[in-house]
C-alpha positions in Angstrom: 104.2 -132.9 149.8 102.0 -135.8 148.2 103.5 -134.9 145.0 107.3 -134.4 146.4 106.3 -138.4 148.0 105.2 -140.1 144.5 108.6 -138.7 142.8 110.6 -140.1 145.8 108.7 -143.4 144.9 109.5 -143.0 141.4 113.3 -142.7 142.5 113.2 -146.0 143.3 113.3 -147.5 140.2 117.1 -146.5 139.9 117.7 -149.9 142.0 114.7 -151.7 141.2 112.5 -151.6 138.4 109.0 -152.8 139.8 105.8 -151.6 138.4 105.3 -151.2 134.8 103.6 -147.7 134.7 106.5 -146.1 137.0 109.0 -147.3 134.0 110.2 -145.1 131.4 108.8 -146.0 128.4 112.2 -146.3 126.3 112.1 -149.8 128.3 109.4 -151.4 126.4 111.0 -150.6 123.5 113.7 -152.3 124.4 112.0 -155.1 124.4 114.3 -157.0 127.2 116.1 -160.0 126.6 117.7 -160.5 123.2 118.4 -158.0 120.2 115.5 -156.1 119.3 113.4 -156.4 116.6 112.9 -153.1 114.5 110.0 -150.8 115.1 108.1 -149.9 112.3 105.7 -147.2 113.7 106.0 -146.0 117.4 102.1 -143.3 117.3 102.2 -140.5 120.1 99.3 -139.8 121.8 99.8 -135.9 120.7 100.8 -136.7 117.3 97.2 -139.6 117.0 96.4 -138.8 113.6 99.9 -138.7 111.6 100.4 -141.7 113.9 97.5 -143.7 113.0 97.9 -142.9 109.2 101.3 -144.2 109.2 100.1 -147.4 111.1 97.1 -147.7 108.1 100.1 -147.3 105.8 102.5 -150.3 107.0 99.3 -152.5 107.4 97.9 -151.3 103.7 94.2 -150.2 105.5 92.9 -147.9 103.0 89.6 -149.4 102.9 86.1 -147.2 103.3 86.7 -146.4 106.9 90.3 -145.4 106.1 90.8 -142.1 108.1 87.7 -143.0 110.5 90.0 -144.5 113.5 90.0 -142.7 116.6 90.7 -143.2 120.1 87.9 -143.8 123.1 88.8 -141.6 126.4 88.4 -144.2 129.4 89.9 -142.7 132.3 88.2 -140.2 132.6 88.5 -137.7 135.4 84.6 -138.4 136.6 85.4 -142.1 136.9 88.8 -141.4 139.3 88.4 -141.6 143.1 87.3 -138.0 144.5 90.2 -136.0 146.4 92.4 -137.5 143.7 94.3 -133.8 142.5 93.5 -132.9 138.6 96.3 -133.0 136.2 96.3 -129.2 136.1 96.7 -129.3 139.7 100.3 -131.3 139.3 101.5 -129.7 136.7 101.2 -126.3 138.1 103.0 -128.2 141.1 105.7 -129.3 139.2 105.9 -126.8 136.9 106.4 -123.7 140.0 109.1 -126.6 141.7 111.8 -126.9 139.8 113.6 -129.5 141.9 110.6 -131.6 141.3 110.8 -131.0 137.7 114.4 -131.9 137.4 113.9 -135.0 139.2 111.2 -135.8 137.0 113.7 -135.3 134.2 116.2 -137.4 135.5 114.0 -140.2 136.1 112.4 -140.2 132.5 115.7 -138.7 130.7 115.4 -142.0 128.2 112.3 -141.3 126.7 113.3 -137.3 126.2 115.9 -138.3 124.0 114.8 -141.8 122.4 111.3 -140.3 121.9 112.0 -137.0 120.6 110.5 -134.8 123.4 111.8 -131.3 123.6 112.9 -131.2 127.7 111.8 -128.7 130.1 113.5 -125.1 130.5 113.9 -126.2 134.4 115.8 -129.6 132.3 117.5 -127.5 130.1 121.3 -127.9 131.2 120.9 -131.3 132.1 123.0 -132.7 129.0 125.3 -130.4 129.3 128.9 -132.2 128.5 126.9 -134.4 125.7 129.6 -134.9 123.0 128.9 -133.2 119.8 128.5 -135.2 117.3 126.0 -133.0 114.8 129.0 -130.7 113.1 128.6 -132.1 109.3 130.7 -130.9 106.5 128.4 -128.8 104.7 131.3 -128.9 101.7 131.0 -133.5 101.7 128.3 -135.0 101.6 125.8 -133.0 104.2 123.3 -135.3 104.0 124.9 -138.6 104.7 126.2 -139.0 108.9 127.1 -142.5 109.8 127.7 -142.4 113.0 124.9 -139.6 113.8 121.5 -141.0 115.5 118.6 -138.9 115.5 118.7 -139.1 119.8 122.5 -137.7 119.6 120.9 -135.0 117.1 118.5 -134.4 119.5 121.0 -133.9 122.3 123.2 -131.8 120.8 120.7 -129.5 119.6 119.5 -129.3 123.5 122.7 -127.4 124.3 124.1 -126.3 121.3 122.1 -122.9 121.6 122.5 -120.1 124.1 122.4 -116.8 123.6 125.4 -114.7 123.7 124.9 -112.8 127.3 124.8 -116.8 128.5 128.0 -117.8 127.0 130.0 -114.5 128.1 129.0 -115.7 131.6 127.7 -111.6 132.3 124.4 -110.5 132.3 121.9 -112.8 131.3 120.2 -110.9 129.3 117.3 -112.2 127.5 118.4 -112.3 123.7 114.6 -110.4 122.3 116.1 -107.3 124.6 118.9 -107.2 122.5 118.8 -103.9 120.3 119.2 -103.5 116.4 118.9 -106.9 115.4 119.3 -107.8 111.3 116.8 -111.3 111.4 115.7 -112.4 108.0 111.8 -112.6 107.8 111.8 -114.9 104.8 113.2 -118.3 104.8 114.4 -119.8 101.5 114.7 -123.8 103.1 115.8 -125.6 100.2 115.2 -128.1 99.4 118.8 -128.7 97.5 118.9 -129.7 94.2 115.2 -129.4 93.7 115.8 -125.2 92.2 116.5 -123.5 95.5 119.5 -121.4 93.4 117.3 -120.2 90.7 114.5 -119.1 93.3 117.0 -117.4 95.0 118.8 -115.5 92.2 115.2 -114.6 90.9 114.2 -113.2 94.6 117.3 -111.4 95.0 116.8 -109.5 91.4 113.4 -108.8 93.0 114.6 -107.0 96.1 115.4 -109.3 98.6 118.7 -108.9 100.6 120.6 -112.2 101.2 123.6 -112.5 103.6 127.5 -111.0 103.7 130.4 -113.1 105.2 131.3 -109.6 107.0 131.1 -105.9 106.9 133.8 -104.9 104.6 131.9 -107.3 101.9 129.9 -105.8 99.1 128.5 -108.7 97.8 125.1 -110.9 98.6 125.3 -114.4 98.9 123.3 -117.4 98.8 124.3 -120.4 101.2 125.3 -119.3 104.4 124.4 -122.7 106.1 124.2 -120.7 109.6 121.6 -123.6 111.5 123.8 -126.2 110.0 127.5 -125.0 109.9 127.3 -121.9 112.5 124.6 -122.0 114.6 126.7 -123.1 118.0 127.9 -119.2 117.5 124.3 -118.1 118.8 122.2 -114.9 117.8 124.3 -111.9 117.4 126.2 -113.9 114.7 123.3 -115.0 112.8 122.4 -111.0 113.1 125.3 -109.4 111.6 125.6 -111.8 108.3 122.7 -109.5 107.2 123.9 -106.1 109.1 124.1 -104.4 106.1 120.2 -104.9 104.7 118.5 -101.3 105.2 114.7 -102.7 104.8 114.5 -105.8 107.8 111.1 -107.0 105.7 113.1 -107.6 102.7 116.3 -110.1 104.7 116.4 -113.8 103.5 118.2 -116.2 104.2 118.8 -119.0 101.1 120.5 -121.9 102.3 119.0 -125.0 101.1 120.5 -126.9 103.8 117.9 -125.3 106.5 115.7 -127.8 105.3 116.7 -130.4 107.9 116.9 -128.4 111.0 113.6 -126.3 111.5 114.1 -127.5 115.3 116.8 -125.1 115.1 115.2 -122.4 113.5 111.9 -122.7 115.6 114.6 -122.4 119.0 117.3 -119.1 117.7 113.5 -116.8 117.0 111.8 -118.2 120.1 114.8 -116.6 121.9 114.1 -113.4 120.0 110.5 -111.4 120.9 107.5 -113.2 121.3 106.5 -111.6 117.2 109.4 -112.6 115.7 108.4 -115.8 114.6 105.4 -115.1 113.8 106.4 -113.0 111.4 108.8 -115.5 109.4 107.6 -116.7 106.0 109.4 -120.0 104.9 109.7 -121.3 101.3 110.9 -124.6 100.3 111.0 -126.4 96.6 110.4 -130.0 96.6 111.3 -132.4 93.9 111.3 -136.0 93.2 113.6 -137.6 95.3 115.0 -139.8 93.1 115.5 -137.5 90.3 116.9 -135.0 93.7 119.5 -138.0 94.7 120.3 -138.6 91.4 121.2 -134.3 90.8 123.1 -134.3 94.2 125.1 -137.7 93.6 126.1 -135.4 90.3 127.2 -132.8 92.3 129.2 -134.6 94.1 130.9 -136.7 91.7 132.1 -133.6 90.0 133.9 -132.7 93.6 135.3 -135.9 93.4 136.5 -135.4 89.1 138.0 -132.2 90.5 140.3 -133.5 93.2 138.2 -132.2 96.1 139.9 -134.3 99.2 136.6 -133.2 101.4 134.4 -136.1 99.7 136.8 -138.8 99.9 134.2 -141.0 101.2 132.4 -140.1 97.7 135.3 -141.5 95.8 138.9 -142.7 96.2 142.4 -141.9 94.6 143.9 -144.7 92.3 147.7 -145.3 91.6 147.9 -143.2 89.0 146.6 -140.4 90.8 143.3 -139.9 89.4 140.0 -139.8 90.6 137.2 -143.1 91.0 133.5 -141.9 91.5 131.0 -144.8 93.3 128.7 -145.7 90.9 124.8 -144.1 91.7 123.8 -147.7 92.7 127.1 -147.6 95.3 126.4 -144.6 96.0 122.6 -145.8 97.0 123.3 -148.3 98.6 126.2 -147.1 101.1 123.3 -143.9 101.4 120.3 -145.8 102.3 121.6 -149.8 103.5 118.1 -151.3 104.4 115.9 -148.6 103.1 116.3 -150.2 99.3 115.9 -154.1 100.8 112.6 -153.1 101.8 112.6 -153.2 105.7 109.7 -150.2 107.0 111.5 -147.5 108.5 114.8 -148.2 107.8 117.0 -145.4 106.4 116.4 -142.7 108.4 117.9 -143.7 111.4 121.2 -143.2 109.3 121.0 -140.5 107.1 120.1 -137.1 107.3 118.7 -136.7 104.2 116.0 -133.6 102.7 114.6 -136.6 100.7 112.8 -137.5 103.3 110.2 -135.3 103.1 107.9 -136.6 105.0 109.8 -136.3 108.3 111.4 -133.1 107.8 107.7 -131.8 107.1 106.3 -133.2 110.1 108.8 -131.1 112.0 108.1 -128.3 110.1 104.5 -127.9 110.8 105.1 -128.8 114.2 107.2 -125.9 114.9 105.5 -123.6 112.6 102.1 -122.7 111.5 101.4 -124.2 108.1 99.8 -121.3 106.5 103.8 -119.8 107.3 105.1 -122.6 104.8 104.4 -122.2 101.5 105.8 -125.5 99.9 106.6 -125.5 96.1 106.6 -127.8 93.0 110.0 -128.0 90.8 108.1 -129.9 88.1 106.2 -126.3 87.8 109.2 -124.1 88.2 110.6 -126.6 84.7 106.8 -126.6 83.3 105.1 -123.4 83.8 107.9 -120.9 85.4 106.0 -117.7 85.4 102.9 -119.3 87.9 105.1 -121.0 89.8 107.5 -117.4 90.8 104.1 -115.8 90.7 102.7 -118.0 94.1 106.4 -117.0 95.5 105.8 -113.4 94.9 101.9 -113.4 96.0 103.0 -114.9 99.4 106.1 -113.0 100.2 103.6 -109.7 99.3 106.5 -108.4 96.6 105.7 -105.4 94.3 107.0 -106.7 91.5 107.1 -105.8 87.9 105.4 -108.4 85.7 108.0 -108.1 83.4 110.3 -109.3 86.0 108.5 -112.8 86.2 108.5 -113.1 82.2 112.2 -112.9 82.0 111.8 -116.0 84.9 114.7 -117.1 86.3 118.1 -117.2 84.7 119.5 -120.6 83.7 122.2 -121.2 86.0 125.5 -123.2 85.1 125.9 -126.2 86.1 129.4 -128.5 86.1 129.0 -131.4 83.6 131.8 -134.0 83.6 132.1 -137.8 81.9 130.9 -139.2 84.9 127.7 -137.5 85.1 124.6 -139.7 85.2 121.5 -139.1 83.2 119.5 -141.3 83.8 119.4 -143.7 87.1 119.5 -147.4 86.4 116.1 -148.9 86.3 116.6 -151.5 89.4 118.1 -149.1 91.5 115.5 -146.9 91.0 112.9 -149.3 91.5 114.7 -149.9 94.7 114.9 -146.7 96.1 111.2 -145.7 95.0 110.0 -148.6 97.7 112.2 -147.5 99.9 110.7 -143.5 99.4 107.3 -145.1 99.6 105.8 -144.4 103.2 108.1 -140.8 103.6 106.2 -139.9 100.1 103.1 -140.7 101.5 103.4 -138.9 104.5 104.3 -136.1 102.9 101.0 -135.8 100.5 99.1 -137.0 103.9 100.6 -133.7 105.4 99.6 -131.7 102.7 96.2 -132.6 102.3 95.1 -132.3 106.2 95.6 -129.3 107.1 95.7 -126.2 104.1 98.3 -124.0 103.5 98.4 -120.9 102.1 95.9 -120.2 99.5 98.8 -119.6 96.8 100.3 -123.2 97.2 99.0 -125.7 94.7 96.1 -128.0 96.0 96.0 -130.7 95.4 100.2 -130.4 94.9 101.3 -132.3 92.3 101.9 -136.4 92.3 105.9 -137.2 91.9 106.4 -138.5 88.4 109.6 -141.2 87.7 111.6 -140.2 85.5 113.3 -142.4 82.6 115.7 -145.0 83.5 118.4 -147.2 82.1 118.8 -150.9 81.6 121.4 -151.8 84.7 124.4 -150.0 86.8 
């Protein structure tokens, strides 16, 4: 009842906002009056230490002390008024009362989508109806959504997944108790561009079985793209692209393009039995960005040389009825906006783009335990192939023949056209290294607090620029 009273009270503030720790906290950051200004670091209290670090960054604070900040706990339950209930007590309140949870939900909805919190199963269907507005073109540019915000992202992925019993409207059966399931227990996440192909030619020669666009297929194939072109179609589906794979340990999934939605992954095998995740071993190359931009606005290009109409926005027909590719430098500055003026934090916001590592490896390690990530080096794959496929091998626990890693991976074609840049122009990539700055940062941060497996490299190697050209 006391409890049921204080979210009444709380209701309130639908028709009158009054005291400030009853608002949401979304309206701080609005800052009232006037256009906001942009925030450069918003620190969670559950998230202190990458939150701190990233403050020390902005401000430059790397002095002796650096890593020493901490936080004091004031209010402390001994110094609270006796009779006042703990805050185990009200959560197993609201957590047994779903009408008081939903409430709560409804109250605070702003900050569970402008702050990145996962809602409440009790929550669950409240954003139902939310327009979809995460379904890129995995063909165009996948990593470039203009009119896609991270909180719309966010919202979408809240009700993009049910599991198939759900959606038939019949049983609701829970999607673990369904039988004969084909999962893959290894992960290859990308990242694109940065050797994900060769990895995944090499692992399939070695015995792992890759996905089948249906049953009367006899061939494996890399890039599937389920969590980022399919995953709306729910469990079973992700299931029976592998259907065919006799040994379950051996199933993998390779499509690079995982890399930006472990969310997604983390949800479709917490649906699945409690062990299923557990049990998923995830593998992703990283390289430079730059030099990774620079490969992927080459891949693209040549869509554009070959008359593919699905990256228009890439390039544009002339009157004659050929084909004009952006320059890199357009094609960096349409990409990123802010990001290469310098403004801290800007570019993410508008872009869904791997190259920001250290975002998409936050998330990772968020949802997954790090010693289940085994993160990779493509300057080693180019420098010193045979110990960089042997770490894969050692942490996926293949019997392989050594003679298998001699012969190293087989050197893939790629398409070469006239327009194909080899070398970025040196002001651009002076530009967009600034811009890279804090996400590079918080990558090797990421890396160097808590250990992965004991395969990975540590310390992992520094990014090294490459060459560059006089101007665009």
């Amino acid at each position: 009842d006391l409890l049921q009273a204080v979210v009444n009270d709380l209701k309130c503030n639908y028709d009158g906002y009054a005291l400030d720790h009853f608002l949401s906290q979304s309206t701080f950051l609005t800052q009232n009056e006037g256009k906001a200004d942009p925030l450069d670091a918003i620190i969670k209290i559950e998230e202190g230490n990458s939150g701190f670090n990233a403050l020390s960054s902005l401000v430059n604070h790397k002095g002796k002390h650096y890593k020493k900040c901490s936080i004091e706990q004031l209010n402390k339950a001994d110094n609270k008024l006796p009779g006042v209930p703990s805050s185990h007590e009200i959560l197993k309140v609201i957590k047994e009362n779903d009408d008081i949870m939903r409430e709560i939900c409804l109250i605070y909805i702003q900050d569970y989508i402008c702050l990145d919190y996962e809602l409440p199963p009790a929550c669950s269907d409240l954003l139902e109806g939310t327009e979809d507005n995460d379904k890129e073109n995995v063909d165009a540019d996948e990593e470039t959504v203009p009119n896609t915000s991270p909180e719309l992202t966010k919202l979408n992925e809240q009700k993009q997944y049910q599991s198939p019993a759900t959606k038939s409207g019949g049983d609701k059966e829970l999607p673990g108790k369904q039988h004969n399931l084909h999962l893959p227990r290894i992960i290859l996440a990308g990242v694109r561009k940065s050797g994900s192909a060769a990895v995944t030619e090499f692992l399939h020669r070695a015995g792992l079985c890759l996905s089948r666009p249906g049953p009367g297929q006899q061939e494996d194939l890399k890039d599937r793209h389920f969590f980022h072109d399919h995953y709306d179609k729910g469990l079973q589906k992700y299931s029976d692209f592998f259907a065919h794979c006799e040994n379950k340990t051996l199933i993998a999934d390779a499509s690079p393009s995982t890399f930006i939605h472990p969310r997604r992954v983390s949800k479709m095998y917490d649906s699945v039995a409690f062990n299923q995740k557990e049990k998923l071993k995830i593998i992703v190359t990283v390289r430079e960005p730059i030099a990774r931009e620079l490969s992927w606005y080459n891949h693209m290009a040549g869509n554009c040389v070959i008359g593919n109409s699905k990256v228009s926005n890439f390039c544009k027909r002339v009157e004659n009825g050929s084909w004009v590719v952006s320059s890199f430098t357009e094609y960096v500055n349409v990409k990123y906006g802010d990001l290469i003026e310098g403004k801290p934090g800007a570019g993410w916001q508008g872009t869904r783009s791997p190259s920001f590592y250290g975002h998409w490896f936050e998330e990772w390690f968020r949802h997954f335990d790090r010693k289940q990530v085994l993160v990779v080096s493509y300057d080693e794959l180019k420098k010193n192939e045979q110990n960089f496929l042997q770490r894969i091998v050692s942490f996926l626990g293949l019997d392989v023949n050594q003679r298998l890693i001699q012969d190293g991976t087989k050197q893939l074609i790629t398409r070469s056209s006239q327009s194909k840049v080899i070398l970025p122009p040196c002001d651009t990539q002076k530009r967009l290294n600034h811009g890279f700055t804090y996400s590079n940062e918080r990558f090797f941060r990421l890396l160097e607090e808590e250990e992965g497996p004991n395969m990975e490299q540590r310390p992992f190697p520094s990014f090294e620029l490459s060459n560059c050209e006089g101007k665009d």
